[in-house]
N, C-alpha and C positions, 0 to 999 in steps of 0.2 A: 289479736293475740288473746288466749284465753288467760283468765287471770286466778288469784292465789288469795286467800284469807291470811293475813299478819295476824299475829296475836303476841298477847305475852301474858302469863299465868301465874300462879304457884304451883309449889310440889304439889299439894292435896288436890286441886282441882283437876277436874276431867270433864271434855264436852266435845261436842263437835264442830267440827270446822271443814270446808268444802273449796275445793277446784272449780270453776265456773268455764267449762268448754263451748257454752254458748254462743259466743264471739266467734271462733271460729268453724261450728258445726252447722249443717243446712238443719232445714225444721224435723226434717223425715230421717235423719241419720239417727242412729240408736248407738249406744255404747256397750261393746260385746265383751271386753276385755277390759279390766284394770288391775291396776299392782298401787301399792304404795309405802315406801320406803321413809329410811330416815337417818341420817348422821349428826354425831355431837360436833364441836366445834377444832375439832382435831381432825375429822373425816372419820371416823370409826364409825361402824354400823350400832346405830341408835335404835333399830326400829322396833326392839322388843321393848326398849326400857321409855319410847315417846309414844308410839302408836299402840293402843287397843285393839290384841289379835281377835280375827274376825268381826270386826267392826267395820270394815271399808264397804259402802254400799253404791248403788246411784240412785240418785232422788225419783220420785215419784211426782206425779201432777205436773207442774209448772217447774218443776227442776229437772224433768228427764237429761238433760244437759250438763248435770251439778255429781260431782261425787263426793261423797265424806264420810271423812275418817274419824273417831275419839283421841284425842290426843288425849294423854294421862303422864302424870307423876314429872321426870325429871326433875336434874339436877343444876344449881346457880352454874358450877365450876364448869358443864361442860357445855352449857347453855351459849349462844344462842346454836340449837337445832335446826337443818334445814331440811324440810321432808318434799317428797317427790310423788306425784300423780304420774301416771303413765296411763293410757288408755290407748287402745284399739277401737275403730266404728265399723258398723255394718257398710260401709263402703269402702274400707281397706285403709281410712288414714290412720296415723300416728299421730298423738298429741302427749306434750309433757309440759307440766309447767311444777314449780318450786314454789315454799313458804316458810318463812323464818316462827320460830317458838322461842319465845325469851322465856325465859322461868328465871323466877327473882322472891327469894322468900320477904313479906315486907314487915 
């Protein structure tokens, strides 16, 4: 199962955090296609106001396997956020996996 970075933040802060598709991808598979999404804790679409538009990349060197995104800003009230990796590979599979964002001003 490919796995997910937890975090919890403040509003002010913003950085990166990554998908890790290496568990289930062979060495030679490439990653052609991704998406990444995001909902507040209601299910309402979050993904302008957590995710960094145009920021979604895939790693390079030793991450060719790894995608990531900048998570930014959010809100305590509608926190915790879960956002969503989606990928397609050069060999036609599908992978998705999930990660929670707490934002907590302290």
């Amino acid at each position: 199962m490919a796995s997910m970075t937890k975090t919890k933040k403040q509003p002010y802060e913003a950085y990166f955090v990554y998908g890790d598709f290496a568990p289930v991808m062979d060495d030679a598979e490439t990653i052609d296609i991704f998406t990444a999404t995001a909902v507040d804790k209601d299910g309402a679409d979050a993904t302008a106001d957590v995710l960094e538009s145009g920021s979604i990349q895939v790693g390079t060197d030793d991450n060719v396997h790894k995608v990531f995104v900048r998570i930014i800003d959010g809100v305590n009230s509608l926190s915790p956020y879960k956002f969503t990796i989606k990928i397609e590979t050069s060999t036609g599979n599908k992978w998705e996996i999930d990660g929670i964002i707490k934002v907590k001003e302290i």
